[in-house]
C-alpha positions as CSV (number, residue, x, y, z in Angstrom):
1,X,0.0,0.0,0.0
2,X,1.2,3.3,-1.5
3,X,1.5,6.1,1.8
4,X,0.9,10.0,0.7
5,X,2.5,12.1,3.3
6,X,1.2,16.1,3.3
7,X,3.1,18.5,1.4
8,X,1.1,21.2,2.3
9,X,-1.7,22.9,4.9
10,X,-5.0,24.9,4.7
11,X,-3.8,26.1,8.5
12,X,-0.1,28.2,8.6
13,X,2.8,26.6,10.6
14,X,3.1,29.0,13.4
15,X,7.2,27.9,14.2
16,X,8.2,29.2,10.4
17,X,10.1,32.8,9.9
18,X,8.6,32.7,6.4
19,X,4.7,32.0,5.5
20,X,4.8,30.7,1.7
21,X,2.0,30.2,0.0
22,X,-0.6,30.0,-3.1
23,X,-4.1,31.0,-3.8
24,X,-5.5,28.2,-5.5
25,X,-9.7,28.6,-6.1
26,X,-9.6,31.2,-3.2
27,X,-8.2,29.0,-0.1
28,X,-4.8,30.0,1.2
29,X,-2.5,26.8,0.7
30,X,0.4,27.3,2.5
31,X,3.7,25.2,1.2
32,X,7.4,24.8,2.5
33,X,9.6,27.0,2.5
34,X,11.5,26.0,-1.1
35,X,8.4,26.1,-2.7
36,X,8.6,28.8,-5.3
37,X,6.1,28.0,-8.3
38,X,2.9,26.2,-8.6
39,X,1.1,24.9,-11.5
40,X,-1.3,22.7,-12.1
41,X,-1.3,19.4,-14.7
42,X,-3.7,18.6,-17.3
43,X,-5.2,16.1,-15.0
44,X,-6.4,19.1,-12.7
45,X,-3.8,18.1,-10.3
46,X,-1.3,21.2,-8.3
47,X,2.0,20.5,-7.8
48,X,4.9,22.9,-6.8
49,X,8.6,23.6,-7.5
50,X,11.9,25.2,-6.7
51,X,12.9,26.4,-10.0
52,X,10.5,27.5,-13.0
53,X,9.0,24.6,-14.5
54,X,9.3,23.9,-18.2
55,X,7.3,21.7,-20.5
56,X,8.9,18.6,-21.0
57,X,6.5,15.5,-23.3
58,X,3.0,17.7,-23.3
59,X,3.7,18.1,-19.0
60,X,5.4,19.9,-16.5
61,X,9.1,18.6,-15.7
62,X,9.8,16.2,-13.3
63,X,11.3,18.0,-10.9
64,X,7.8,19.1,-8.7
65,X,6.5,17.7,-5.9
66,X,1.9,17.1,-5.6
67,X,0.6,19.3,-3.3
68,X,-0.6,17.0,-0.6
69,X,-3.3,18.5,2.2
70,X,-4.9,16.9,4.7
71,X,-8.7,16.8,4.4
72,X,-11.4,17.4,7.1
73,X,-11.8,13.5,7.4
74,X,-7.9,13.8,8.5
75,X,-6.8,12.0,4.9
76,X,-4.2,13.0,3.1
77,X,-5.0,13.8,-1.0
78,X,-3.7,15.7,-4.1
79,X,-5.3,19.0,-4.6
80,X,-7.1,18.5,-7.5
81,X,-9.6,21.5,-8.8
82,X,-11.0,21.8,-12.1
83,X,-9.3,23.4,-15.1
84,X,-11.0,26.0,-15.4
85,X,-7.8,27.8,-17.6
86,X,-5.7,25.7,-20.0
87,X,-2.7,24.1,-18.1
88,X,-0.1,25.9,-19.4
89,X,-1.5,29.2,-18.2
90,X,-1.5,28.0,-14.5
91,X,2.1,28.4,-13.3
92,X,2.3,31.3,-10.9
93,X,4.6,32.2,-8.3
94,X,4.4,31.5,-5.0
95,X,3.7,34.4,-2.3
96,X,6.7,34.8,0.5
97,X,5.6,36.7,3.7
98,X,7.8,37.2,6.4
99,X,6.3,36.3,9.9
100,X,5.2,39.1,12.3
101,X,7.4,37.5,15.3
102,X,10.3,36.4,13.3
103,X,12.7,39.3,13.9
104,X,13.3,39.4,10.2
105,X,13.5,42.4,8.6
106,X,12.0,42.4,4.9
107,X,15.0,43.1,3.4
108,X,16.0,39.5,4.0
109,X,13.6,38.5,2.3
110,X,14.8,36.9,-1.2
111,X,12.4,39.2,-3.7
112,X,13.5,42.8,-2.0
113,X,17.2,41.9,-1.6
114,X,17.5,40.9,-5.1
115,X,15.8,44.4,-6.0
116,X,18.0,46.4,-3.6
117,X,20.8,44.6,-5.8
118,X,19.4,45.6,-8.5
119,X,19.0,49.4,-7.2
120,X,22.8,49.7,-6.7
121,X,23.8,47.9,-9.7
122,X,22.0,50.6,-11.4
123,X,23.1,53.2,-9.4
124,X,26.5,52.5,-9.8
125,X,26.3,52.4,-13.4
């Protein structure tokens, strides 16, 4: 018998510096930490990624990981909606929040540091 372990929660994980997640037919799904793109298959199933998928024989790469929730019932499924977009128009990026408690500051955060790179890069032009 074939064991799916969650890879994902409706409910945030309150120990994390960094709240990821994806808005996926309005419900908050929060994801870890190296989860940076979601998409979903032609099947209607939602997966996510560390690096931006490609296409790779009519699907996403191999390289993603089902998004795995536990339901109500307290068993663990795929996310699967319904397609309500063609496939290939469902990759999106995942939202990164840094946690109120964390004692981050948002510049640590991996989308503003690159852009304060990017500032002085420029600047220094």
């Amino acid at each position: 018998m074939m064991t799916i372990h969650p890879t994902a929660s409706f409910e945030p994980i309150i120990e994390k510096d960094i709240e990821v997640f994806a808005v996926i037919e309005g419900k908050k799904i929060y994801l870890p930490e190296n989860a940076r793109y979601v998409m979903q298959d032609s099947r209607g199933i939602w997966f996510f990624c560390n690096r931006k998928p490609r296409i790779s024989e009519d699907d996403w790469t191999v390289n993603k990981t089902s998004i795995a929730c536990k339901t109500n019932r307290g068993v663990v499924r795929a996310l699967k909606t319904e397609a309500r977009s063609p496939w290939l128009d469902s990759c999106q990026r995942t939202i990164r929040v840094v946690s109120k408690g964390s004692g981050r500051s948002a510049e640590e955060d991996e989308i503003v540091r690159n852009q304060v790179r990017m500032r002085s890069r420029v600047a220094g032009l």
